[in-house]
Kinemage of the C-alpha trace (Angstrom):
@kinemage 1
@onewidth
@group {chain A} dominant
@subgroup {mainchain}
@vectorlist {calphas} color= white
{ca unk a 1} P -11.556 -21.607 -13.074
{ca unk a 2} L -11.019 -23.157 -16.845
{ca unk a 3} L -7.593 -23.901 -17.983
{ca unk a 4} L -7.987 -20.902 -20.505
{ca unk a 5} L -8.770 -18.623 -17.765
{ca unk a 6} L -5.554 -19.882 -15.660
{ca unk a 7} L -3.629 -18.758 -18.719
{ca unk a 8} L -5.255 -15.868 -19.062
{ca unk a 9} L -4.255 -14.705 -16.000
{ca unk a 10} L -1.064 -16.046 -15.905
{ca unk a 11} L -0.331 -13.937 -18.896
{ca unk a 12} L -1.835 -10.804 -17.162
{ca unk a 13} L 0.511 -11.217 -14.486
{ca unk a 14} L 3.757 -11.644 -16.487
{ca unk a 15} L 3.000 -8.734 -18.771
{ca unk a 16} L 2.233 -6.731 -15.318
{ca unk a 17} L 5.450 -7.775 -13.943
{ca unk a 18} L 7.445 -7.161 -17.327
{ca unk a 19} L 6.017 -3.113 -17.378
{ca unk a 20} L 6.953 -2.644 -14.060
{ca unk a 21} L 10.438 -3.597 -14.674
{ca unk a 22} L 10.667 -1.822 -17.788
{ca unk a 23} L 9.534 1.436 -16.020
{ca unk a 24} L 12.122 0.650 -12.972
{ca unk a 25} L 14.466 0.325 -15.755
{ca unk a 26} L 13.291 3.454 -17.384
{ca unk a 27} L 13.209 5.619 -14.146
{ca unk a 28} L 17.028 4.062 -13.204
{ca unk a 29} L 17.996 5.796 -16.609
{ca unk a 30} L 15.959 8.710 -16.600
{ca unk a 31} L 15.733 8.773 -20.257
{ca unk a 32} L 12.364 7.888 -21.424
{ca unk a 33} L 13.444 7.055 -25.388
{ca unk a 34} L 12.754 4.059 -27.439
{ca unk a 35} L 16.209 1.840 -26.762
{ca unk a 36} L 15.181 2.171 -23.292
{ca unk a 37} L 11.722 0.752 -23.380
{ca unk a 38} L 12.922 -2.084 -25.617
{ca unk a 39} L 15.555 -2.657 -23.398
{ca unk a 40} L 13.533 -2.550 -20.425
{ca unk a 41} L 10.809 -5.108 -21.797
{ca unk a 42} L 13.719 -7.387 -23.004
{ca unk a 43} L 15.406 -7.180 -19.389
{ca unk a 44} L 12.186 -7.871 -17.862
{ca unk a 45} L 11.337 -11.070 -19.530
{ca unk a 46} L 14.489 -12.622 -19.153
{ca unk a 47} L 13.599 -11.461 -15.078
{ca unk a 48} L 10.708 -13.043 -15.006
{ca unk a 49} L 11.672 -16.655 -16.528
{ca unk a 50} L 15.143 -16.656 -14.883
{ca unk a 51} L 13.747 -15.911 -10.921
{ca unk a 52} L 10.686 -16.330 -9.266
{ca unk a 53} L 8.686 -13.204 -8.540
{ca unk a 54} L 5.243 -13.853 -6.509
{ca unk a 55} L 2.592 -13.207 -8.608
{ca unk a 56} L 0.241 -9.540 -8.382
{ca unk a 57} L -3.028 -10.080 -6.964
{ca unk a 58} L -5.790 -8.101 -8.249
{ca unk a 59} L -9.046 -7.545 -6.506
{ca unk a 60} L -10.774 -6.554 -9.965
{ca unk a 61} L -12.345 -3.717 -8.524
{ca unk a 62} L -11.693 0.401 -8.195
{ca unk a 63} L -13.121 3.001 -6.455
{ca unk a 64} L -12.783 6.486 -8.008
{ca unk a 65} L -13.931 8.232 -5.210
{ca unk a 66} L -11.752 7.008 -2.630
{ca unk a 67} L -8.860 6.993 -4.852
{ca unk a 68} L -9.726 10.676 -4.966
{ca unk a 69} L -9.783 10.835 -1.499
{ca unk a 70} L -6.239 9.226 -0.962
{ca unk a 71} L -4.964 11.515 -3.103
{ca unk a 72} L -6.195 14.432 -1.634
{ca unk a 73} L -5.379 13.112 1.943
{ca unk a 74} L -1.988 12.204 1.081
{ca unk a 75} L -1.174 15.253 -0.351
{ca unk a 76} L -2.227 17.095 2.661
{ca unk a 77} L -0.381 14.614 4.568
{ca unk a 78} L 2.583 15.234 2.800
{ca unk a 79} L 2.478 18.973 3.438
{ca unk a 80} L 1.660 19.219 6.764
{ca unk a 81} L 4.641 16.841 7.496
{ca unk a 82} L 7.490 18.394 5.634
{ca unk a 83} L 6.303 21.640 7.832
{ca unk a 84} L 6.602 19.666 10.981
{ca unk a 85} L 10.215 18.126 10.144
{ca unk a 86} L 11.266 21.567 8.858
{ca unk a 87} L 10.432 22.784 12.209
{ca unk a 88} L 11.821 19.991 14.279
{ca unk a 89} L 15.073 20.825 12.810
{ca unk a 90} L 15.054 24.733 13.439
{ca unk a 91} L 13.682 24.876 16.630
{ca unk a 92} L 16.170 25.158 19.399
{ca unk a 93} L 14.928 21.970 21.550
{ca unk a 94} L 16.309 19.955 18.461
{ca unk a 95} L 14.425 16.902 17.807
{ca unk a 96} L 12.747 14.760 20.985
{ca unk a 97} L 13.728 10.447 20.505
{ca unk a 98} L 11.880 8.578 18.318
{ca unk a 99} L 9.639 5.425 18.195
{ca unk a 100} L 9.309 2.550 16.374
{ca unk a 101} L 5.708 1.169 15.826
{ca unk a 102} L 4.532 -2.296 15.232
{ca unk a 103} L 1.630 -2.395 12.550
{ca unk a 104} L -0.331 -5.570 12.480
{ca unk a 105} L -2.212 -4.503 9.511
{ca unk a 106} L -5.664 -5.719 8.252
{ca unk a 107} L -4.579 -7.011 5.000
{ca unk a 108} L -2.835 -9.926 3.676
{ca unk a 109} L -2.172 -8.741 0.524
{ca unk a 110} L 1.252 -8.335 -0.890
{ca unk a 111} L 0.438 -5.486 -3.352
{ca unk a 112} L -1.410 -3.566 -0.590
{ca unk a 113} L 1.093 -4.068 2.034
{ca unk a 114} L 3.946 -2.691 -0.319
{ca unk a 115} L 1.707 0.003 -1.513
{ca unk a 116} L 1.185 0.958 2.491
{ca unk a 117} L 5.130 0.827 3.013
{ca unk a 118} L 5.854 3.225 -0.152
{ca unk a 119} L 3.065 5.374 0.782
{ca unk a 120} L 5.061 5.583 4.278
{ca unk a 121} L 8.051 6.667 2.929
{ca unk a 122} L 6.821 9.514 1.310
{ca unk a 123} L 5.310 10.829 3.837
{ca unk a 124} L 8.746 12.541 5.827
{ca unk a 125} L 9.065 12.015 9.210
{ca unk a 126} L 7.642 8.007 8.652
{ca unk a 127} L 9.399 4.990 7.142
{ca unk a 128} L 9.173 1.562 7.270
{ca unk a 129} L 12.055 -1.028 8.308
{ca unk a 130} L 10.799 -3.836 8.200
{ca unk a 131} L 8.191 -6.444 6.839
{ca unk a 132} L 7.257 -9.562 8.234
{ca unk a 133} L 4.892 -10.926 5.605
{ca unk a 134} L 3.825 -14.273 6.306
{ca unk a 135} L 1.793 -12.002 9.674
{ca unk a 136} L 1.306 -8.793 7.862
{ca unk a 137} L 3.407 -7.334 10.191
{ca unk a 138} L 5.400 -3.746 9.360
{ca unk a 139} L 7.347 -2.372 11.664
{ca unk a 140} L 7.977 1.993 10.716
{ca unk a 141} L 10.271 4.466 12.627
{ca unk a 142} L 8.623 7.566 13.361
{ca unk a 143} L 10.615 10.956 13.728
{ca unk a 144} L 9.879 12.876 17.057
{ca unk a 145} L 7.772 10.642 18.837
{ca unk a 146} L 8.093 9.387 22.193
{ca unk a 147} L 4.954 10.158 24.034
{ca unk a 148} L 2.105 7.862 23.817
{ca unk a 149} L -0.048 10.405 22.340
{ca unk a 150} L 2.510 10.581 19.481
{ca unk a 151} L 2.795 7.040 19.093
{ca unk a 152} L -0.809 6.947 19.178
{ca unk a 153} L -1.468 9.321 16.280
{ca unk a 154} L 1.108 7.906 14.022
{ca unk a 155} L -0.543 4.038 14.404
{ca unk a 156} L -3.888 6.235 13.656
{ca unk a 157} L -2.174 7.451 10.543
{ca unk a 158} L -0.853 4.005 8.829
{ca unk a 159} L -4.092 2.969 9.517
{ca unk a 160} L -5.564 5.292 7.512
{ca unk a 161} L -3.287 5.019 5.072
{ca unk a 162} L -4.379 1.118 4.919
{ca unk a 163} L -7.657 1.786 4.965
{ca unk a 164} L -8.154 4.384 2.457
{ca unk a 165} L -5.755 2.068 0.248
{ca unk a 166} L -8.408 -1.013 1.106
{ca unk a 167} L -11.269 1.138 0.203
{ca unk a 168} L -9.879 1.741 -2.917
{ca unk a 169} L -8.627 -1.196 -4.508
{ca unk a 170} L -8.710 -3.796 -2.429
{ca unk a 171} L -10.619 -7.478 -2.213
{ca unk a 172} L -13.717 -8.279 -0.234
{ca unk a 173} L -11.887 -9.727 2.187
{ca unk a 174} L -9.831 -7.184 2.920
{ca unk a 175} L -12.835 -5.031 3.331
{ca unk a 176} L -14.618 -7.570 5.419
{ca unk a 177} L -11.687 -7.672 7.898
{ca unk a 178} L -11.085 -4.104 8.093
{ca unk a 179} L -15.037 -3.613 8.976
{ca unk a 180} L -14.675 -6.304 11.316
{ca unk a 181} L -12.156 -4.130 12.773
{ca unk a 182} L -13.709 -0.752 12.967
{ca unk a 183} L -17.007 -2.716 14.318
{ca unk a 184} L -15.262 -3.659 17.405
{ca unk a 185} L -13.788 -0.074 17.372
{ca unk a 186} L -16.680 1.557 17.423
{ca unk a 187} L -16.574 2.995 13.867
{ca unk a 188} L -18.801 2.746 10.537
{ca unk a 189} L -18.135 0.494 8.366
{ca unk a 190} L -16.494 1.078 4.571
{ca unk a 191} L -18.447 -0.274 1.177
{ca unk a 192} L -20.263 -3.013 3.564
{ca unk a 193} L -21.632 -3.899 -0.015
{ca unk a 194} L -18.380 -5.012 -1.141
{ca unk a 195} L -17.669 -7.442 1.782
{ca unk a 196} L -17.965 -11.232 0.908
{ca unk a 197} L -20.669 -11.392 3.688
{ca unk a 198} L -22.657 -9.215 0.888
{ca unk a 199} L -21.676 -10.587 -1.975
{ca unk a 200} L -22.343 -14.433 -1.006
{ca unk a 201} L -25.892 -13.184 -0.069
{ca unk a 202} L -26.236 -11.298 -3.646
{ca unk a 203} L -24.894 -14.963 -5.745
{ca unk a 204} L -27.122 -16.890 -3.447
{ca unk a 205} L -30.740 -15.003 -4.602
């Protein structure tokens, strides 16, 4: 990588850290006016050069189709689980213990492991307390479940949440390793094209 290109991407990451303060800023205001996004981009500079913020790692690559599919699934998701709480709290047995799951997710990627966690907590019923990031390690409290079935669909769930989340944005190596995964699980593999098993044969011919 060139010295221009180091800058270049330095700068990318800055000016994506600097927007996503000055939206934070925006949304902790709920006032979406000009004082406020010149306020926000000020505020987020001064951020930025006064305390360290690890930078955003970007695969460079998209997939519309499974970003489609997320969508759809977590909006599903999100239905059929406000239905389930609603009913855990009217139903006379009350609400059974419970559980929380350690996730040792497939990705070592900071923006995908944060995207996983949010995507957790808007589910209801889920949330995640803890992170330990140096082992991609989450750790999410799951509302009425205690049974091992239970526990075992809720782990089935964040890792579909990681994997459609992979699938969609994430590096080669995160797809290798998740296909690596499902291969000794007994599942298909996603985008094999995109792993860096692929794509080292491809810049090799």
């Amino acid at each position: 990588m060139t010295r221009r290109q180091r800058v270049r991407r330095s700068l990318l990451h800055q000016t994506l850290h600097v927007l996503a303060l000055c939206v934070l800023w925006i949304l902790l205001w709920d006032d979406l006016s000009i004082l406020n996004i010149i306020t926000g981009i000020v505020l987020g500079i001064i951020v930025i050069r006064m305390f360290y913020l690890p930078p955003i790692e970007l695969s460079g690559r998209f997939n519309p189709y499974y970003a489609a599919l997320f969508v759809g699934w977590f909006t599903a998701s999100m239905v059929i689980a406000s239905i389930e709480v609603s009913w855990s709290a009217l139903r006379r047995r009350g609400v059974s213990a419970g559980s929380v799951i350690e996730i040792d997710l497939h990705t070592r990627s900071d923006l995908l492991i944060t995207a996983v966690s949010v995507v957790l907590g808007l589910i209801p019923g889920s949330i995640c307390i803890e992170v330990d990031r140096p082992h991609s390690v989450i750790y999410v409290h799951v509302l009425d479940c205690s049974t091992e079935e239970a526990i075992a669909r809720s782990r089935e769930q964040i890792y579909r949440i990681e994997h459609l989340l992979i699938a969609t944005f994430g590096s080669a190596h995160d797809l290798t390793v998740l296909n690596e995964w499902r291969s000794e699980n007994g599942k298909k593999p996603v985008l094999a094209s995109r792993t860096i098993r692929h794509t080292g044969q491809e810049a090799r011919r």
